[in-house]
C-alpha angles and dihedrals in degrees: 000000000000118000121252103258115248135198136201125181094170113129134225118272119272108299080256100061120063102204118124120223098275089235085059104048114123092015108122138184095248120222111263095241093064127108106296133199099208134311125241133222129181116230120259113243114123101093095197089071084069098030104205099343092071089118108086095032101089093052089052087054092051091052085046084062109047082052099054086050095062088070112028133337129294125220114204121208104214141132119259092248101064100037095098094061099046089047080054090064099039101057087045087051083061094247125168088248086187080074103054136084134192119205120195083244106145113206137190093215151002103263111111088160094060103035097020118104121278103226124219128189141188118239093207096050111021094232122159122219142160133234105206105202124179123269122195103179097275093311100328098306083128145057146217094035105160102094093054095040085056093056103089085051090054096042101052084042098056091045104044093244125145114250131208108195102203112201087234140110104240126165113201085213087052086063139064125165135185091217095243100078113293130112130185126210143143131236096228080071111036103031102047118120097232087066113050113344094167095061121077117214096262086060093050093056095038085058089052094057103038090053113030090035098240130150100197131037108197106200122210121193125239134346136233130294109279104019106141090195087076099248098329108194098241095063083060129031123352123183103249086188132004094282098022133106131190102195119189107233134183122216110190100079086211092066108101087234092062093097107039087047097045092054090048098047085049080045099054090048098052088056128099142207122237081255089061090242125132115259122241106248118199112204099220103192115236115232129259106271122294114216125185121168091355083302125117111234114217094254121193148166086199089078102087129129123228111217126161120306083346145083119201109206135190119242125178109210092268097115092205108044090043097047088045084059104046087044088054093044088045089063084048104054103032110191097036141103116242106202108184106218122200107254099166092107099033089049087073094065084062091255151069132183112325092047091057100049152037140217113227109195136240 
């Protein structure tokens, strides 16, 4: 039977005091490679998302799909209406489609990242449970936004999960932690004032720790060149262990990314471990430059989505930058398997695979 649903909209002691809420304690963001239950998406349908190139989109969710259900099951925000015609594609994708799921779950875009539920567990019993933070389209550059706003609510309610709604703007793709205390951010992000101008940095990162039950927050600079999120995290730098980091970085000092890049890789090496030790930082290459309707996408191989015993990553049609990255993400995730998927077409929307989809743990 499903548990009762439970809410919580208590905030975190002062930025002074360290205390979590007592209902929270032991409750952490757990790593992404580490054993998940299933991961969600939200269904592709507002076209304007792909303006005029809408059209693909559906049918490279659907092989999305049949890839994640090859490794654990997927769970599909979508209204009831349009659901025929998504199980269609993705039976014709070759899905498991024992493995999917679809929830009445109406939604105003295809973000999951970003408006999904940010899971939390406790490591002594095991239990599940969702921080519903709030989400205003990347700092009000969308509307409607309601729809989206309103998922974690219907997720931990159709699955019987507690629930803490946290009166903070909070984007899952703005976030990445290593499960052992340890988050890392940018400040373009976080700390920009579209997002949470009544909130001083301490508070950010207070919030951070009381609900996603982290000790550190590691702040990079600024993102890539048409990134609408205003410089999310996962575009640029993920934890691939508990003191490594693969970093995207760009060679060629002409590129419009040089500079970002360069301050976050000097960053990333300033940085320390609790231990006091120097991470292992992985140099990711960034692709050649994307261009759709005369504007550069944000492009990266940073992009990729950890599942069990897989890695999807993005790939964008250039054969030797993408097999150099999945060569390089293959020597950081041993034992799994890395499946280049083509982006190319996703990427104009402003996002891959990371930024449609999100990991719900075991």
């Amino acid at each position: 039977m499903s548990k009762p649903l439970q809410t919580s909209n208590a905030q975190p002691r002062s930025p002074a005091g360290e205390k979590l809420l007592p209902e929270l304690a032991g409750f952490r963001r757990p790593a992404e490679w580490e054993l998940q239950e299933a991961i969600w998406l939200s269904w592709p349908h507002r076209r304007a998302t792909w303006p005029r190139h809408f059209r693909p989109i559906p049918a490279k969710f659907a092989e999305i799909v049949a890839h994640i259900s090859r490794f654990e099951k997927v769970r599909i925000d979508l209204a009831r209406p349009l659901q025929a015609r998504a199980r269609s594609l993705i039976d014709r994708a070759g899905a498991d489609l024992s493995q999917v799921a679809f929830y009445d779950h109406p939604t105003n875009d295809a973000w999951c990242r970003d408006h999904g539920p940010i899971f939390i567990k406790h490591d002594g019993t095991g239990e599940v449970a969702v921080t519903d933070w709030k989400f205003n389209a990347w700092g009000g550059k969308y509307s409607p936004c309601d729809l989206d706003d309103a998922i974690p609510a219907r997720v931990a309610g159709a699955l019987g999960l507690r629930r803490w709604a946290i009166d903070m703007v909070l984007e899952g793709g703005s976030i990445d932690v290593n499960g052992e205390g340890l988050l890392l951010t940018t400040e373009a992000c976080l700390l920009n004032p579209n997002r949470n101008p009544q909130l001083s940095r301490a508070q950010i990162e207070q919030n951070l720790r009381a609900f996603l039950g982290v000790q550190q927050i590691l702040w990079l600079g600024q993102g890539i060149v048409g990134d609408d999120t205003d410089g999310h995290i996962d575009d640029l730098s993920r934890f691939f262990s508990a003191d490594g980091i693969v970093t995207i970085v760009e060679r060629n000092q002409r590129e419009k990314n040089y500079r970002a890049l360069r301050d976050n890789l000097e960053r990333l090496h300033a940085l320390r471990t609790p231990s006091g030790g120097k991470f292992r930082i992985v140099e990711l290459p960034m692709p050649l430059p994307c261009i759709c309707d005369g504007q550069q996408m944000p492009a990266s191989y940073a992009n990729f989505l950890i599942l069990n015993g897989a890695v999807l990553m993005p790939a964008f049609r250039q054969p030797r930058r993408d097999a150099a990255a999945a060569e390089l993400l293959a020597g950081c995730f041993p034992g799994r398997e890395i499946i280049p998927i083509d982006c190319l077409e996703l990427v104009w929307g402003r996002g891959t695979l990371h930024c449609i989809s999100q990991q719900q743990p075991a």
